[in-house]
N, C-alpha and C positions, 0 to 999 in steps of 0.2 A: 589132080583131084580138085572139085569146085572147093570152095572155102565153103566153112560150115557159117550160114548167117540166118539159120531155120530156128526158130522159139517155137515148143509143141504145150499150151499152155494149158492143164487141167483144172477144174473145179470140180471136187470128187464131193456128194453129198452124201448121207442115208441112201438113197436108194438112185443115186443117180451122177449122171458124169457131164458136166460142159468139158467142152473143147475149141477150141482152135490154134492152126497155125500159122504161125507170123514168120513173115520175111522182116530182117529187122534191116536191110536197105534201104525201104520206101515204106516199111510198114503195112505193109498188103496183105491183106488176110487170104491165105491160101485154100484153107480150107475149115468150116465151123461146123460143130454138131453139136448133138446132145443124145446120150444112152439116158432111159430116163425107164422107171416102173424096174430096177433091179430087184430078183428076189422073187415077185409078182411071177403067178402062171402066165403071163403076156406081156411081156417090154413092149419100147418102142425103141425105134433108133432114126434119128432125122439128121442127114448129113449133105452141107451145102458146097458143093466145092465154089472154088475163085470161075466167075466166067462159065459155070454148066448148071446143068438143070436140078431141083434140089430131090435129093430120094429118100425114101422114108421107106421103114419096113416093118413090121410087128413079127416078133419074137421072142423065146422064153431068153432070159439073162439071169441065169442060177445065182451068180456071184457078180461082185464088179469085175474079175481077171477074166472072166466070159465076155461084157463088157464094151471092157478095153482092147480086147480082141479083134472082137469084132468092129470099134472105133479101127483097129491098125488095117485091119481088110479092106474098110473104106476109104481109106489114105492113100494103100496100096493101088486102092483100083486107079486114081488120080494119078498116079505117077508120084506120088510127095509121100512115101511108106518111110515106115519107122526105123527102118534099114537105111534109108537116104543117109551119103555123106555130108549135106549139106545141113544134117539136124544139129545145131551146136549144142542144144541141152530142154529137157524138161521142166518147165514152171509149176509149180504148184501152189494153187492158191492154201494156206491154211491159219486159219481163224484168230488159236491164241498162241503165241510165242512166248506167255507172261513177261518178266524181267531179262529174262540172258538176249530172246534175240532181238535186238536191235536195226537189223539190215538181214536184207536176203542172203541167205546161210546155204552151203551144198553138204547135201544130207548123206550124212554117215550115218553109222551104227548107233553111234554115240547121240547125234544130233534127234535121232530116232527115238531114242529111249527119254528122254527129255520130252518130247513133243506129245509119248505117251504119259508121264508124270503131271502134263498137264490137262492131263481129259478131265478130271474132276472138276476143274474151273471151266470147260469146255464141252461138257457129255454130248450136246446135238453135233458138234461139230469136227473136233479135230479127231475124234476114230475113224470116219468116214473120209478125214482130207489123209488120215495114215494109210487106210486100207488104198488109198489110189498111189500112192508116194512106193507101199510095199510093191504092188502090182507092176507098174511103171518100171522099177528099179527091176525086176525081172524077165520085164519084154526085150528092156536094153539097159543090161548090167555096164554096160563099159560108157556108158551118158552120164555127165552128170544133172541130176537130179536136185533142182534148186527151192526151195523152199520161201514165197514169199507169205510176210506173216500183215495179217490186217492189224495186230494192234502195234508193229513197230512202229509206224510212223507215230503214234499216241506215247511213244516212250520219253520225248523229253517234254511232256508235262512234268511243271515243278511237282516236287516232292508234295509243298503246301497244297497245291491241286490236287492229287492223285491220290492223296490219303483220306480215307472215312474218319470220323472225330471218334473215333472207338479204342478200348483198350489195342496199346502198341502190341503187346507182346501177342495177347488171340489172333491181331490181325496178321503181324508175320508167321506164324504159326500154319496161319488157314491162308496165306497170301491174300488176304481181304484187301485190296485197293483198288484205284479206279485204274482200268487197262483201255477201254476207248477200240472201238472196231471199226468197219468202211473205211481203216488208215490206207487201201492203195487208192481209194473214189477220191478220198480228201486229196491225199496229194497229189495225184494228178490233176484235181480242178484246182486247185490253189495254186498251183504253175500254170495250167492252162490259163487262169483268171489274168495272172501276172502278164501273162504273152500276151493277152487279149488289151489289156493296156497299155501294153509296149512299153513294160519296164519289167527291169530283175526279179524275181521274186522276193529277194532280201531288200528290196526295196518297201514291197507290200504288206498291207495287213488284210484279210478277208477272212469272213464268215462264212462258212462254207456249210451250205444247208442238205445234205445228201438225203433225198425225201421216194424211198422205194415203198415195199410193204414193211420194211424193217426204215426206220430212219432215224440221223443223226444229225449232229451241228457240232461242228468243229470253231476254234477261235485260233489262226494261223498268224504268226505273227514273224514278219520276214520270212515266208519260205517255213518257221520251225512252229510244230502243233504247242499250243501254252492251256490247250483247255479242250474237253472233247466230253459229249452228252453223255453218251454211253459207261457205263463202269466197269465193274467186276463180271457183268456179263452183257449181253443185248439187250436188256428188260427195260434199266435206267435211260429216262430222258425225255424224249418228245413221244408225243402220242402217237402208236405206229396203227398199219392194218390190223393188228389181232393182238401186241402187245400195249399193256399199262403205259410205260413208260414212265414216270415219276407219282407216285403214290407212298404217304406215310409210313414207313414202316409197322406203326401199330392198325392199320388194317391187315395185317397176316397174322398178327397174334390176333386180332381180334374175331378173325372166320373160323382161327382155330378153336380158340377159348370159347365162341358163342354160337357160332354158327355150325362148329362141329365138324368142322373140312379139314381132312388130312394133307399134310404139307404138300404131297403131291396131287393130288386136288387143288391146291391154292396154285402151287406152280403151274398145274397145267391152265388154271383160269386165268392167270397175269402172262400168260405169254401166247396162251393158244385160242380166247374168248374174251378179250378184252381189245384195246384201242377203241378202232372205228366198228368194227367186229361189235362190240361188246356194247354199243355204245346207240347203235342201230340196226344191225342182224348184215352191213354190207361191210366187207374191207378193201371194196375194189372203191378209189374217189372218184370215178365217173362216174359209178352206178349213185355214191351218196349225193355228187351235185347235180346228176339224172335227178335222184327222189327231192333235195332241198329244193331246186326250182319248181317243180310242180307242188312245194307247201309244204313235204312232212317234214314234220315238227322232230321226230326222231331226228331225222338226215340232217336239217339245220342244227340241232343241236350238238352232233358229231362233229360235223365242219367247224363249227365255231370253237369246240374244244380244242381241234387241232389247229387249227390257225393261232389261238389263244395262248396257246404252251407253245409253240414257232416262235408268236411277238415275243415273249417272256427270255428266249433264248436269244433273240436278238440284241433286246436289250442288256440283255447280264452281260453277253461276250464283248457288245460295244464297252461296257464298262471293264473287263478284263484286258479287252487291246486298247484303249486310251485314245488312240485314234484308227477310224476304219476306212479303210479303201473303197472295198469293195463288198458285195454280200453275194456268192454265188449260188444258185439256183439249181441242183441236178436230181441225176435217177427220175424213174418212171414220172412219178408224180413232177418233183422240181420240173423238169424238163418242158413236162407235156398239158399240167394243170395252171392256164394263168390263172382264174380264180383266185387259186390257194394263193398266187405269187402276189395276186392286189393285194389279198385279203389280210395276209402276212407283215407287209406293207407299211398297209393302211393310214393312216396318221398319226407319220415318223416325218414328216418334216421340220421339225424343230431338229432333229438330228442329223437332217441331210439327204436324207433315206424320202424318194420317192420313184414311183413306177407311173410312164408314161402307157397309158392304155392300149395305144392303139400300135405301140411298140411292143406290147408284151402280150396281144393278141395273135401277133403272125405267129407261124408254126414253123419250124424249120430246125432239122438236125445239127446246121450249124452255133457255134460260139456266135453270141449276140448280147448288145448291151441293150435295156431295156429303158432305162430311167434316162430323165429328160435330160438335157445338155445344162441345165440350172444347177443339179442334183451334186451335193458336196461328195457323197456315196454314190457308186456308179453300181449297180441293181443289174445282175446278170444272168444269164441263160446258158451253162458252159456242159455240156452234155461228157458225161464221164465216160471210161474207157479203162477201164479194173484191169478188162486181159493185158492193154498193151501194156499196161504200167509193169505189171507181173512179167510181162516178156521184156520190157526193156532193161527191169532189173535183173534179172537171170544173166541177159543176156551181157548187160555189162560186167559183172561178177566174175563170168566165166572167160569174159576178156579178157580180166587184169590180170587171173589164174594162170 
């Protein structure tokens, strides 16, 4: 019998399913897709194998276990089906693990029930990573089924960090503190940064800027997260595509109390018509640095808030790691906008911190350092990689098992 060295990695949404599978020998993506419009009188399903040509099909998807199904059909046609001896277990991405999980977990009953205690502090998110986790577990009951959690890595923030300045006892009560998300992007680029300098990671400190339509900034310090933007949910922090990110508190009493807007009304404005969204009617940033270059005055003002709260975050976490290595650059945006990555920047060299232009112009998928050979701070391009992180941990877990 071949050795099982197969990671089958989900991202189960609302209405939709990423996928891929990893050979964790060489890391070779076998096969990727995404089930996507679940629910909808018309899905889609886009499924690319390793080395063939990529197939798409529109179709109804009642449920995600209809789905998932048909994700195992397309698997199947490839020769790499759910049945393969060679699958050692299921990854699942999911959202909040709050306090207990610490490290990727293989899900029991027990583990289950817990994952659902935490929907309240999670409602967009961890029903939809459950309903893929139930699903999964029934295509192939005898797999284990491994759970990685985005806010473990944000778990050894000191206490002093993680806590709101609010009464103790509401806060344990309502588990009110700072939990921190994008924990598998962070640590995966904060090792990849390390590798990319050619040293340990317990050796580094990096600032780790994860900049998608959701975005975040971590403060890494040897290898372990000491500070992270995000809090009790996605909302806190940098300015994203459609989310606030850092706003007063007394503007939600105050929309309520004057402007008349029910809590969920305010919720849906601070996470679904705010950032860049809110800010200039686009939350894609090519489209905003499309419209700021040819003048409007909206789009320039968008950009310059989000680069503005970016600088702010660079400098608080330089001041939380005392000394910084590096400042890494990822996600959509990170990766693919220099702009934002000058603009970000901009003048920090009293701190070490500078971007060489014509090095942060080239484009290129790979890990790349950016900032001049002068540069006390080494300013980088490290492109993240969520699934493998998720399949390396599954995959080493069910190793040691």
């Amino acid at each position: 019998m071949s050795e099982a060295t197969r990671v089958l990695v989900l991202n189960a949404g609302s209405s939709s399913v990423k996928y891929q599978l990893i050979d964790m020998v060489d890391g070779e993506r076998l096969a990727a897709g995404l089930v996507e419009r679940i629910g909808e009188s018309e899905g889609r399903l886009v499924h690319s194998p390793h080395g063939g040509a990529r197939r798409e099909s529109a179709q109804a998807f009642p449920d995600h276990s209809s789905g998932l199904k048909a994700m195992a059909e397309e698997l199947a046609a490839d020769g790499v089906g759910l049945d393969s001896p060679e699958l050692a277990a299921i990854g699942h991405r999911v959202v909040h693990g709050g306090r207990r999980f610490t490290a990727p977990t293989v899900v029991t009953d027990e583990v289950l029930t817990e994952i659902r205690r935490l929907v309240p502090v999670a409602p967009l998110h961890n029903p939809a990573n459950i309903i893929g986790i139930e699903v999964a577990r029934a295509l192939r009951p005898d797999l284990p089924q491994v759970a990685v959690f985005d806010t473990a890595f944000h778990t050894t923030v000191p206490e002093f960090a993680a806590r709101y300045a609010i009464d103790r006892t509401v806060a344990d009560e309502h588990r009110v503190r700072r939990y921190g998300f994008h924990g598998t992007s962070h640590q995966y680029v904060s090792r990849a940064t390390a590798q990319l300098l050619g040293k340990d990671p317990a050796e580094v400190n990096v600032i780790v800027l994860h900049l998608g339509n959701g975005a975040s900034a971590s403060a890494v310090a040897g290898g372990v997260c000491v500070d992270t933007s995000m809090g009790l949910t996605p909302l806190e922090g940098l300015v994203m595509g459609t989310r606030s990110g850092d706003v007063d508190p007394g503007v939600i009493f105050h929309l309520h109390r004057v402007g008349g807007l029910s809590v969920d009304e305010i919720d849906d404005l601070l996470n679904r018509r705010s950032g860049l969204l809110g800010l200039c009617g686009d939350n894609d940033m090519r489209e905003v640095l499309r419209r700021a270059g040819e003048g409007d005055a909206d789009a320039e003002l968008a950009f310059q808030a989000y680069v503005h709260r970016l600088r702010k975050y660079i400098g608080a976490y330089y001041a939380v790691l005392g000394r910084v290595d590096a400042i890494a650059f990822t996600a959509g945006v990170g990766e693919n906008a220099a702009p934002v990555r000058e603009a970000a920047t901009a003048e920090l060299e009293s701190l070490g911190i500078a971007v060489d232009p014509e090095l942060n112009s080239v484009r290129s998928g790979e890990a790349r350092v950016i900032s001049p050979a002068y540069a006390r701070v080494t300013v980088a391009v490290v492109p993240t990689d969520e699934e493998l992180e998720i399949a390396q941990q599954a995959f080493a877990l069910v190793r040691r098992s």
